[in-house]
Phi, psi and omega in degrees: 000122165298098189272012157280357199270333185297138187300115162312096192241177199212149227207101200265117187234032156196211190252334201236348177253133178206132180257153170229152187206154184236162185230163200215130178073147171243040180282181125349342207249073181298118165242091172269132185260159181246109164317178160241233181296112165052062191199181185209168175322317171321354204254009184244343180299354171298307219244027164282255196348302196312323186273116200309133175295332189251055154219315181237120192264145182260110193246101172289062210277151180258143168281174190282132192084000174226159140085242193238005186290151171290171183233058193302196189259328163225117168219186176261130160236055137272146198324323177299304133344339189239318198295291209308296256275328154328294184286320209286312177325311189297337204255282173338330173254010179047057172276178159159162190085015211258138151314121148304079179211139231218106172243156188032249168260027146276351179278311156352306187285314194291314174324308211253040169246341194281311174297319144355268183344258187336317259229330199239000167073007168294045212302301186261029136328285196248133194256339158184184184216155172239144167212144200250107191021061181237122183280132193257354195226183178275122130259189190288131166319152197258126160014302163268344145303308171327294168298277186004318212294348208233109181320308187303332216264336177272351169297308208276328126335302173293305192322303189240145219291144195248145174287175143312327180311321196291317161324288174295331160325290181310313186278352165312273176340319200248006200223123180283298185285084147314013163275334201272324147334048186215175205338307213271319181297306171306343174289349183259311160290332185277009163294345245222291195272006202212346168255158180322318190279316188294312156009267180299326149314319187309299196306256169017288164314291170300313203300345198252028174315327187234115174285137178300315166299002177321325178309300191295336216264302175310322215264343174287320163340287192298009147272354191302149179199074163211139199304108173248118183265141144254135159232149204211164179249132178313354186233039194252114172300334169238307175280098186299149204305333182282009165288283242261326163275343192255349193273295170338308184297338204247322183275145190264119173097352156311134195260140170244089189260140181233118162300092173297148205003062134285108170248215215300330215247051187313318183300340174232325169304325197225053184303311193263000144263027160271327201272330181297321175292344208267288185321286173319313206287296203304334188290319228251295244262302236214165178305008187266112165253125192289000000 
């Protein structure tokens, strides 16, 4: 599915922020998806089409610095950042009941929006959360953080034109099926990696990866009390499947589902047993029935 044919809307939530998202459906069953890392909305068009329009409507959001979203040059683009911006989008968009689901660090961002949520006494704001391969916890920094870590290499990176080469390296990392490593895929990613301001969000984003507060942030989970699926691909190479199990051990009532010769990208390596995992837990989990 092309998501250039949904109409681009746009969610102004300061004078320097404006998030954009496209919805897809009208159904009852409200769901906002979360890109991850150096990614964008686009990265959800395999498994959009799967979901019947008139049971679920879809809010495809880009985070601030990615995808159509804006990219100013100083913001907090750190998970906590993404999170409130996150919260502030449902209350602009007079949501509530809504499904939650988060890949990589968008599962991050819906985790510790959830922990918000909860925190602000917001009980019906969220109706469940999905979290997709997203570290709930500290682990090894993902790769281009690493470089990032060092000023001249993020310079020389925002600075210069990124090959393809650069691309297929990352999706090589995130990809169980190295066939799905082609022409249409690096095209989904490389608006991400080539224009400037996202860049400098990218960079910005990786130095700020780990809340100074995580301690606090990890000892809250177990109070979280909303239907949470972990889904995770058995091969996932950079968040690892025991991020998804220690999540699991901590949330009361967490379903922990795996995809076999799966790596990081259930949504696109594996769309139509994402979307039968996506579909049951919201039928079973929220007032939406098919």
């Amino acid at each position: 599915m092309d998501l250039s044919d949904l109409p681009l809307n746009q969610c102004r939530l300061s004078d320097r922020e404006t998030l954009a998202y496209r919805r897809y459906g009208n159904g009852p069953a409200k769901v906002v998806l979360v890109h991850g890392l150096a990614a964008r909305s686009e990265t959800w068009c395999d498994v959009v089409p799967l979901f019947p329009t008139n049971r679920y409507t879809l809010y495809l959001l880009d985070l601030l610095g990615s995808g159509a979203s804006s990219k100013p040059g100083r913001a907090d683009y750190s998970i906590r950042g993404h999170s409130l911006r996150l919260l502030s989008f449902l209350d602009r968009q007079g949501l509530n009941q809504v499904t939650l689901v988060g890949h990589s660090l968008g599962g991050a961002v819906v985790l510790l929006a959830a922990v918000e949520a909860m925190l602000r006494k917001a009980e019906g704001l969220l109706a469940a959360m999905v979290i997709m391969a997203g570290p709930g916890y500290i682990q090894r920094l993902p790769l281009m953080a690493e470089i990032f870590a060092n000023r001249l290499a993020a310079a020389l990176f925002i600075a210069l034109y990124a090959p393809d080469l650069w691309i297929r390296v990352g999706l090589k990392m995130a990809y169980y099926d190295h066939k799905l490593v082609d022409r249409e895929h690096i095209a989904r990613y490389a608006p991400c990696y080539r224009n400037r301001e996202a860049k400098r969000a990218l960079v910005e984003t990786c130095r700020s990866l780990i809340p100074l507060d995580q301690e606090e942030i990890a000892a809250r989970y177990q109070d979280l009390r909303l239907p949470v699926l972990l889904l995770w691909g058995s091969h996932d190479g950079i968040v690892p499947l025991s991020q998804g199990t220690r999540l699991q051990s901590v949330i009361v009532g967490a379903e922990l589902q795996v995809l076999d010769q799966c790596g990081h990208n259930p949504q696109e390596e594996k769309p139509a047993e994402t979307f039968a995992i996506l579909n049951s837990f919201i039928s079973r989990s929220t007032n939406f029935t098919e």
